[in-house]
LUMBANU-308880 format. One line per field, with one value per residue (C-alpha): residue number from 1; z negated, x negated, y negated. Coordinates in nm, 2 decimals. Each point is the difference from the previous one (the first is absolute). Layout:
! LUMBANU-308880
k	NUM,...
zz	Z,...
xx	X,...
yy	Y,...
//
This chain:
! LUMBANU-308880
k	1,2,3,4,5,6,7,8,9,10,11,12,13,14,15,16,17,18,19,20,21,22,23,24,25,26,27,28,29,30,31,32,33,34,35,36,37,38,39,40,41,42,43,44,45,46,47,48,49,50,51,52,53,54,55,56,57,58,59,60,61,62,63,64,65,66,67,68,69,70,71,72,73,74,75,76,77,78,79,80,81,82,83,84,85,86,87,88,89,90,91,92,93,94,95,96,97,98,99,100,101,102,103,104,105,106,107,108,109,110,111,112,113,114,115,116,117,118,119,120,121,122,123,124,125,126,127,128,129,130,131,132,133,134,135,136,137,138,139,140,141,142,143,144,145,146,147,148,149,150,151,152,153,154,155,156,157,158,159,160,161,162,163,164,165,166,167,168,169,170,171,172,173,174,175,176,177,178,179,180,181,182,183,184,185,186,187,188,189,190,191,192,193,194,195,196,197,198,199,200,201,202,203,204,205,206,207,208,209,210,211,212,213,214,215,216,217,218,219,220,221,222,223,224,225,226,227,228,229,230,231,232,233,234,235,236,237,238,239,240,241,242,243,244,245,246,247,248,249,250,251,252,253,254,255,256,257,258,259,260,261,262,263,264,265,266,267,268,269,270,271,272,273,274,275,276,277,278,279,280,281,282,283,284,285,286,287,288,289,290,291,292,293,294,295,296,297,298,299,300,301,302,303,304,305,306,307,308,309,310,311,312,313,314,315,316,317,318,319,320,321,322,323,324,325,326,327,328,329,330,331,332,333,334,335,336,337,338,339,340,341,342,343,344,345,346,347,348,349,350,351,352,353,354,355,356,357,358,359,360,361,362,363,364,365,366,367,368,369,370,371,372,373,374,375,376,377,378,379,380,381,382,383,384,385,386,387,388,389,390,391,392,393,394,395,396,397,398,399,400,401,402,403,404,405,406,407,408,409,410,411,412,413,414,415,416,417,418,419,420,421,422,423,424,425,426,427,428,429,430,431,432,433,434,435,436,437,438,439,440,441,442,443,444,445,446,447,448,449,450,451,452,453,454,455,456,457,458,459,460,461,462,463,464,465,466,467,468,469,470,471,472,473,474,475,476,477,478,479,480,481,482,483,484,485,486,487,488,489,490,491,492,493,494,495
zz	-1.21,-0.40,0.08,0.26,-0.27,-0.30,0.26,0.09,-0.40,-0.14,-0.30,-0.17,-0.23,0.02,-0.06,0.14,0.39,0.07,-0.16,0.23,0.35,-0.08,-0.06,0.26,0.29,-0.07,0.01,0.34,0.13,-0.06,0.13,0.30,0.15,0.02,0.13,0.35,0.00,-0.12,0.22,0.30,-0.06,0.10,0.32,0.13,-0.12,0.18,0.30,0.01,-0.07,0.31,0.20,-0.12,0.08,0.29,0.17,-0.18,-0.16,-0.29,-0.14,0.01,-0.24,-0.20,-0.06,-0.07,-0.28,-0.13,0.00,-0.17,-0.27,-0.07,0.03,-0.26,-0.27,0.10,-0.09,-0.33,-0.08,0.11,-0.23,-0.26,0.05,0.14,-0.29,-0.20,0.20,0.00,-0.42,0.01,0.15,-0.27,-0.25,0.08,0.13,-0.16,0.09,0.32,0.03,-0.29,0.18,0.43,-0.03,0.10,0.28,0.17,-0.23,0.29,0.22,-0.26,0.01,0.35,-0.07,-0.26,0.26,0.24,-0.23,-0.09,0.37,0.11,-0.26,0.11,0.36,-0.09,-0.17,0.26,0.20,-0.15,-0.07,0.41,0.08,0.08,-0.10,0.31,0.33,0.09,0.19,-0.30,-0.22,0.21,0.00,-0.35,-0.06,0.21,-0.30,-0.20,0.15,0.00,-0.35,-0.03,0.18,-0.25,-0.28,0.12,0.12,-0.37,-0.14,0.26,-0.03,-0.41,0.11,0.24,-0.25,-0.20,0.23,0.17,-0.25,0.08,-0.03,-0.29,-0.15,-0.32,-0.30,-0.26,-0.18,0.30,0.00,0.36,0.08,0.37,0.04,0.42,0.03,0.32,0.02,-0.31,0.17,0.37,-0.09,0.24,-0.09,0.02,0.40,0.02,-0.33,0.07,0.37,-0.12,-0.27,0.21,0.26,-0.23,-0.17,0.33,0.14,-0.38,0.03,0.32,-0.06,-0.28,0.15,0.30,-0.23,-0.17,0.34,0.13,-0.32,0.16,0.31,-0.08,-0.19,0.31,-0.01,0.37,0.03,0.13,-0.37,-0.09,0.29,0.02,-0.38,0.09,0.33,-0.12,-0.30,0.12,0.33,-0.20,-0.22,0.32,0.17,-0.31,-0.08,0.25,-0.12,-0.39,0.13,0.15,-0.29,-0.22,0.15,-0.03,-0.37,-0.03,0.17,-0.15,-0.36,0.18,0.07,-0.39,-0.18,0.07,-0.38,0.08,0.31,-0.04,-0.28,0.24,0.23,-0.30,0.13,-0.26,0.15,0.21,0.36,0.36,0.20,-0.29,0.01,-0.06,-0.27,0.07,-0.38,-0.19,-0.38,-0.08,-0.31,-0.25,0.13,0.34,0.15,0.21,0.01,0.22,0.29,0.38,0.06,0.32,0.09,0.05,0.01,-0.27,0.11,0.35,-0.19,-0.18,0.28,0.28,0.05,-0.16,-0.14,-0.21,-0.33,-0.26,-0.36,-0.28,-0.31,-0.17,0.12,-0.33,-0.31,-0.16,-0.23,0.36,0.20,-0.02,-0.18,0.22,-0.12,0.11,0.31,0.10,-0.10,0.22,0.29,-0.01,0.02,0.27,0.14,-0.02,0.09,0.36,0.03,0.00,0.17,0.30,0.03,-0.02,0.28,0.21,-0.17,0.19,0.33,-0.01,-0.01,0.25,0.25,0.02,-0.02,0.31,0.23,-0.10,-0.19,-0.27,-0.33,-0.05,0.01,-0.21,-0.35,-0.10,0.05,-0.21,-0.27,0.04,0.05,-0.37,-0.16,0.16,-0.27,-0.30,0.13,0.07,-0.37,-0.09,0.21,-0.14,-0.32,0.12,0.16,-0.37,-0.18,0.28,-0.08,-0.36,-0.11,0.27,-0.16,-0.34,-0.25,0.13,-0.04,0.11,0.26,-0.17,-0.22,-0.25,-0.11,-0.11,-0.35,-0.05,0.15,-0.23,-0.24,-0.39,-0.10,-0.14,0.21,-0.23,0.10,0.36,0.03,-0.15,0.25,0.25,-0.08,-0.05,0.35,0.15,-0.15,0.07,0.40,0.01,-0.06,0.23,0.29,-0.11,0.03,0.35,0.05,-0.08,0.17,0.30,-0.01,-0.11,0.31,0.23,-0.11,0.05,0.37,0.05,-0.09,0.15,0.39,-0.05,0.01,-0.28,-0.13,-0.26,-0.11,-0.01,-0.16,-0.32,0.15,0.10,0.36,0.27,0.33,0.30,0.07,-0.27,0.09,-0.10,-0.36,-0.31,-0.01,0.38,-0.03,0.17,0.30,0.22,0.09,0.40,-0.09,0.09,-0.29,-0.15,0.13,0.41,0.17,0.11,-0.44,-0.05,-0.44,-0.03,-0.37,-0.09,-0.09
xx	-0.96,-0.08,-0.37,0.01,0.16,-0.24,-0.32,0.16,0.02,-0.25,-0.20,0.03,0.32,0.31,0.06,0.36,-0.18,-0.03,0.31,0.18,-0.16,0.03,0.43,-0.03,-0.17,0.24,0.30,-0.10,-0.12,0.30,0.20,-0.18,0.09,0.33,-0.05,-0.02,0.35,0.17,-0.15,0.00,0.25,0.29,-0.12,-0.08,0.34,0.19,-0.24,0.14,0.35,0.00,-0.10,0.29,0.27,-0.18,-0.03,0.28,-0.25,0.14,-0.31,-0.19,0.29,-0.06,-0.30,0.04,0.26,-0.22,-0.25,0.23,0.01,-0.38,-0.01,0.26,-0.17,-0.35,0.14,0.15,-0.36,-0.18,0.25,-0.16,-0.35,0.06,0.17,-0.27,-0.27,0.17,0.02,-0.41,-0.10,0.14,-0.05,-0.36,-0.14,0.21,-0.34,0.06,0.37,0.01,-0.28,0.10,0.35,0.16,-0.22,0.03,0.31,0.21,-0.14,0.16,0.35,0.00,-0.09,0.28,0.25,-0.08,0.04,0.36,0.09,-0.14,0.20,0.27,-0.06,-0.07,0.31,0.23,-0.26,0.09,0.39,0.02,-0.07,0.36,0.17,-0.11,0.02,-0.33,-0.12,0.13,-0.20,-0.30,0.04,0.05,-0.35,-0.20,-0.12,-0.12,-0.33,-0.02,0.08,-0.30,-0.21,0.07,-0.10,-0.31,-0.05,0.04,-0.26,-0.26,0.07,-0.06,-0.33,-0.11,-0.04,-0.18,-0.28,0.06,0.14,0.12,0.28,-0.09,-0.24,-0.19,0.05,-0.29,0.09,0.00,0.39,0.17,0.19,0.16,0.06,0.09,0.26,-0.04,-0.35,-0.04,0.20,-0.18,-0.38,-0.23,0.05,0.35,0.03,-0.26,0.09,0.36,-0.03,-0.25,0.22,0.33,-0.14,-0.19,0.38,0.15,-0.27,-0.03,0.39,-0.01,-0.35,0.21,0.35,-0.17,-0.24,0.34,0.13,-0.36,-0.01,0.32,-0.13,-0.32,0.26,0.22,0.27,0.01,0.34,0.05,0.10,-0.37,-0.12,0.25,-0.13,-0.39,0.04,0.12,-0.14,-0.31,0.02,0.05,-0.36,-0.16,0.02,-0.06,-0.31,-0.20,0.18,-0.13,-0.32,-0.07,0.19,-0.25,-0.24,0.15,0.07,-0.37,-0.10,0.19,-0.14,-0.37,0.09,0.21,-0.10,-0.40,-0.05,0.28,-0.17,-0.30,0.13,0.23,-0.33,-0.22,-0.19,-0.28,-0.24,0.16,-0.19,0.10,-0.03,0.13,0.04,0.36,0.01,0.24,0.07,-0.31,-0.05,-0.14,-0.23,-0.01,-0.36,0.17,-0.18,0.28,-0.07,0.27,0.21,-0.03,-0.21,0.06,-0.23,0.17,0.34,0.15,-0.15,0.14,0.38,-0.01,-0.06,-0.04,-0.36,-0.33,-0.09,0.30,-0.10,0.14,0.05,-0.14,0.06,-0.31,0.12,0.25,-0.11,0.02,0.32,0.20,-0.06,0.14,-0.24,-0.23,0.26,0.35,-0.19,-0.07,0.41,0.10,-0.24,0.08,0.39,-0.11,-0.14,0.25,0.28,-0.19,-0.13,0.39,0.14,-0.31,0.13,0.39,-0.06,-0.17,0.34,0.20,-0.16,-0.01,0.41,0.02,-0.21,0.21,0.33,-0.15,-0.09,0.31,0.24,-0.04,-0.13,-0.38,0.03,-0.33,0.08,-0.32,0.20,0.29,-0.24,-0.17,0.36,0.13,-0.29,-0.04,0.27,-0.16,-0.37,0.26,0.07,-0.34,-0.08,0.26,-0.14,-0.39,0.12,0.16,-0.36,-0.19,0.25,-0.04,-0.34,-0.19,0.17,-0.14,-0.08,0.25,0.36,0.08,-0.29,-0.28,0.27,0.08,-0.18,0.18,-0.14,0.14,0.35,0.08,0.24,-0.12,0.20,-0.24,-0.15,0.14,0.38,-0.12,-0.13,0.30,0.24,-0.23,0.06,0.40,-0.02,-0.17,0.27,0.25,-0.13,-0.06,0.32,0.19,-0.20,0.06,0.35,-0.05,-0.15,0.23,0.29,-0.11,-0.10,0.40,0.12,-0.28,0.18,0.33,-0.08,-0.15,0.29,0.29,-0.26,-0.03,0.39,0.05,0.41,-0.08,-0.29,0.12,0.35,-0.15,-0.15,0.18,0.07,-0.22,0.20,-0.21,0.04,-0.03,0.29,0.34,0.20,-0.24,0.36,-0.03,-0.04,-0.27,-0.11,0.11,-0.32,0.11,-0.13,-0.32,-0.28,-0.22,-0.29,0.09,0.09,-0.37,-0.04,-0.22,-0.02,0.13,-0.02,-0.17,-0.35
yy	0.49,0.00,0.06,-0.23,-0.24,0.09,-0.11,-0.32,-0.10,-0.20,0.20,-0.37,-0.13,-0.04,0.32,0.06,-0.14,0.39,0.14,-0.29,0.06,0.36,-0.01,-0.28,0.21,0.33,-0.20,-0.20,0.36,0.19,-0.27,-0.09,0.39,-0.14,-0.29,0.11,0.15,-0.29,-0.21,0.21,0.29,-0.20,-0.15,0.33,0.19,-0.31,0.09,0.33,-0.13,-0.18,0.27,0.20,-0.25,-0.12,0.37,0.19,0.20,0.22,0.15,-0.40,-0.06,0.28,-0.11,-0.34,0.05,0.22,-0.25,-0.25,0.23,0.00,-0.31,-0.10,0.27,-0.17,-0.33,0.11,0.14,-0.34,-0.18,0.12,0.04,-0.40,-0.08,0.12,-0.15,-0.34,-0.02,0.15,-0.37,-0.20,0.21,0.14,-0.32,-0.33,-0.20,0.00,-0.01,-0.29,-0.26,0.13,0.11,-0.35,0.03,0.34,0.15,-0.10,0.32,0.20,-0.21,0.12,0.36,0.04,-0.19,0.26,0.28,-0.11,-0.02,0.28,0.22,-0.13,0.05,0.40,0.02,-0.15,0.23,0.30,-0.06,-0.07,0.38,0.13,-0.36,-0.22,-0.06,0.16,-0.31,-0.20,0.26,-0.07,-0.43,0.01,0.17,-0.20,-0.28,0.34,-0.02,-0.39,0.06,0.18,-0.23,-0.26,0.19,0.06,-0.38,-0.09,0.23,-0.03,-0.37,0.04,0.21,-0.21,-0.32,0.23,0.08,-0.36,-0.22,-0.39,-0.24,-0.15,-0.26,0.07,-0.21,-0.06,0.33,0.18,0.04,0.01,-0.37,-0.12,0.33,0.07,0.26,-0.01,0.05,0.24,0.26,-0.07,0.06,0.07,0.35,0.07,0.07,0.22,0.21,-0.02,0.15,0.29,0.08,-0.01,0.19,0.25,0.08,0.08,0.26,0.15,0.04,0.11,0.28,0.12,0.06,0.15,0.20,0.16,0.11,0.13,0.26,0.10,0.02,0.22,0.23,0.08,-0.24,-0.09,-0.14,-0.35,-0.10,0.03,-0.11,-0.33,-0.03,0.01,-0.21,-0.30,-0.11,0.11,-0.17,-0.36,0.11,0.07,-0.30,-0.24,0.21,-0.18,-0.30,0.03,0.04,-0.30,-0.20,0.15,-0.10,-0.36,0.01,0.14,-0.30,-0.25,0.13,-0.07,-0.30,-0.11,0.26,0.04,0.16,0.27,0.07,0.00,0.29,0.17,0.04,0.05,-0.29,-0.12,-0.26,-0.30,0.09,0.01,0.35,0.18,0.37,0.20,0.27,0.25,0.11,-0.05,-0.09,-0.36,-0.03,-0.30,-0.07,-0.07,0.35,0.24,0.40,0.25,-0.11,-0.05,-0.31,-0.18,-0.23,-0.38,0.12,-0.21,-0.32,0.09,0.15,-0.37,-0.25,0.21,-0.09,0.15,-0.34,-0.05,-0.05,0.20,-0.13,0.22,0.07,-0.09,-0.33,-0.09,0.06,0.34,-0.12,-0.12,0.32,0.37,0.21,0.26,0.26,-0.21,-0.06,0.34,0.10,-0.29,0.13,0.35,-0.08,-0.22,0.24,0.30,-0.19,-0.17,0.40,0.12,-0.26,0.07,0.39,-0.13,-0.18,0.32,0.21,-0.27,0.00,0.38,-0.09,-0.22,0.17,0.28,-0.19,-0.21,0.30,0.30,-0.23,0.22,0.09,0.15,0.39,0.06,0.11,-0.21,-0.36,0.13,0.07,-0.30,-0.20,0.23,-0.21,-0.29,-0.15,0.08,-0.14,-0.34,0.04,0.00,-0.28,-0.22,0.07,-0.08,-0.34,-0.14,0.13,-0.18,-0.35,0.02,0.17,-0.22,-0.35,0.11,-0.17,-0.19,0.02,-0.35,-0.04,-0.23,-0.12,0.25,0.34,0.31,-0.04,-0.37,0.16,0.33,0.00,0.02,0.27,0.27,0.24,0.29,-0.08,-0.06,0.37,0.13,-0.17,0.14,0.38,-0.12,-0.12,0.30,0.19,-0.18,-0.04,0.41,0.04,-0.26,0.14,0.34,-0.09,-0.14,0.30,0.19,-0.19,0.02,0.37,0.05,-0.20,0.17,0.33,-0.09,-0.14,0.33,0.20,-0.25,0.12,0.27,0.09,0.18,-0.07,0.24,-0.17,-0.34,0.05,-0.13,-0.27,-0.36,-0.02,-0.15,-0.04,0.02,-0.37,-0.23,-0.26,0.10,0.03,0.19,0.24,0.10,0.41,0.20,0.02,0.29,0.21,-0.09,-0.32,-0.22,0.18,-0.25,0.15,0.01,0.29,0.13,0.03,0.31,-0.03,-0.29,-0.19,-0.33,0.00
//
């Protein structure tokens, strides 16, 4: 991400403008990683939750306390790297923020509204277990996940304007007047980013749950807790796989159609022409020339407007100062490019899945999809992280879309003191998820032990009754109860 950073920067002045989009992109790509939990974890442990009550299913509520708990050490993490994030726009870039905030600020009134609610919906979340009815439990949950929704609405709606912006008039000095609320938070972006983005958090949460229990899985743990903790999250990526794909390829052509210089960079696209060729991967040079890749003759005319003829805008088009350079458009591409390339084999992991679930009603017996499953979260990760450097490279120079560069926007503290809160933040963010790390190793091991039996081995440990509803003083469990991990457990442990 720092060399990605360092070739974005302009070799000309200011001088902090690379110091800034470096401590800028680290703190938005540590941060995004989380993202998908917060968003997504919740709706997916309230799946199993249901499930639980719904059947009487001890080991589904196992696992979704269990969840509850990552989930509530996830969001103490994101508090901070948000918080963190939050202070970096006003502080990094007051240009922007002092001329457009009035305008689009109100994206981020609703992000920090969410936030508030959706702590307090984990903590009544988390202080339910063994207090509540556990229907009550389960009611009292449900607006966790809305919570999350609205979070995200606000900063996709913030991010939107930016690629998109309106709802407002310009005055002589170019300052924003009549400003819209209404339509400054619906541009003709939002839908299409919001729905990607929504849909990408739930199959990245879902890849990466399912990923935790497949490791299990490959390491001989079949007992139905693995198997309940692989099935379900991993059914919900499945069938939205197919779903993100197309969406995509709607957001891909509503930037054709309102963002033809992002585009045209995305696709590496540099004469305007009809019957334009697709690069898969590729370098673009500053005299317009392309070496490397896959060409495909007439494909991204035919991707854009579903016809040979379409004509494609490129970027010799603008002048040279309005466009990404040949190097931001070959970033932009290539993350393009990876993230269509993993979301293409995600979609052959998920009918792999449900071609088997279809004909035996159960789960593929090849050790090959349980690797592929194991890593299928992480290559989500990467592709959330390839969709924000497609966004926000392919705008450039732009950070208010032909309204506002990045070098009019940057903050004049010097460059010096920007590189030196850069290496405090990299500390400081090594050890937070280091910590996170760490915590969830510590519960991992104690959900290990508290399966595996062992009184010996968890008489120093708090107790975890086998269902989680009843008083925190309730002793243990006798060992002729219901085990966490079914009776046809052969290891047992969490992954």
């Amino acid at each position: 991400m720092l060399s990605t950073a360092a070739l974005l920067a302009n070799s000309t002045p200011p001088p902090q403008l690379l110091p800034a989009r470096q401590l800028m992109a680290f703190t938005l790509a540590s941060h995004i990683l989380l993202v998908p939990f917060g968003v997504a974890l919740p709706f997916i442990t309230l799946l199993m939750h249901h499930r639980a009550l719904r059947r009487n299913d001890p080991v589904a509520l196992t696992l979704a306390r269990r969840w509850s708990a990552v989930m509530a050490v996830q969001f103490a993490v994101g508090v901070v790297t948000g918080t963190v994030l939050s202070f970096e726009f006003g502080l990094l870039w007051p240009g922007m923020m002092g001329r457009w905030g009035d305008v689009f600020g109100l994206g981020f009134g609703i992000e920090a509204w969410a936030f508030f609610l959706e702590a307090v919906l984990v903590a009544i979340y988390l202080y339910g277990w063994r207090r509540l009815k556990p229907w009550t439990h389960l009611w009292l949950a449900v607006p966790l996940p809305l919570a999350a929704l609205m979070g995200a609405f606000g900063i996709i709606a913030a991010n939107s304007w930016m690629n998109t912006p309106q709802g407002f008039r310009p005055d002589a000095q170019g300052n924003p007047v009549d400003v819209d609320v209404r339509q400054a938070i619906f541009t003709p972006m939002f839908g299409p980013e919001y729905w990607h983005f929504v849909v990408a958090m739930l199959l990245t949460a879902g890849y990466v749950v399912a990923g935790v229990y497949a490791v299990g899985w490959l390491r001989g743990r079949r007992d139905r807790y693995h198997r309940l903790g692989f099935t379900v999250p991993f059914t919900v990526a499945a069938i939205l796989t197919p779903v993100q794909f197309m969406l995509g390829d709607s957001a891909a052509r509503a930037v054709f159609h309102k963002q033809p210089i992002k585009f045209a960079a995305m696709e590496i696209v540099w004469k305007t022409d009809t019957h334009v060729p697709e690069y898969m991967f590729g370098r673009l040079h500053p005299d317009g020339t392309i070496s490397g890749g896959l060409k495909i003759p007439q494909l991204d005319s035919i991707l854009a407007g579903l016809s040979p003829d379409t004509k494609v805008t490129g970027l010799s088009s603008v002048a040279a100062s309005d466009r990404p350079t040949a190097t931001q458009a070959t970033i932009a591409h290539w993350a393009f490019d990876i993230m269509v390339t993993i979301g293409s084999v995600l979609i052959l992991l998920a009918l792999w899945y449900g071609w088997c679930w279809l004909r035996r009603r159960d789960l593929p017996r090849s050790r090959w999809f349980f690797r592929c499953a194991a890593i299928a979260g992480v290559a989500c990760l990467v592709t959330v992280e390839c969709g924000w450097i497609a966004t926000e490279v392919g705008r450039q120079p732009w950070i208010v879309y032909h309204h506002m560069r990045v070098s009019e926007a940057v903050t004049g503290t010097r460059a010096a003191s920007l590189w030196a809160m850069l290496g405090i933040v990299m500390a400081v963010y090594v050890a937070v998820f280091g910590s996170f790390l760490a915590v969830v190793l510590k519960m991992r091991t104690r959900w290990r032990i508290a399966d595996e039996g062992s009184a010996a081995a968890r008489a120093d440990l708090p107790p975890e009754t086998d269902t989680p509803y009843g008083p925190r003083s309730e002793p243990e469990p006798s060992t002729t109860g219901a085990e966490p991990g079914g009776s046809d457990r052969t290891s047992g442990g969490a992954s």
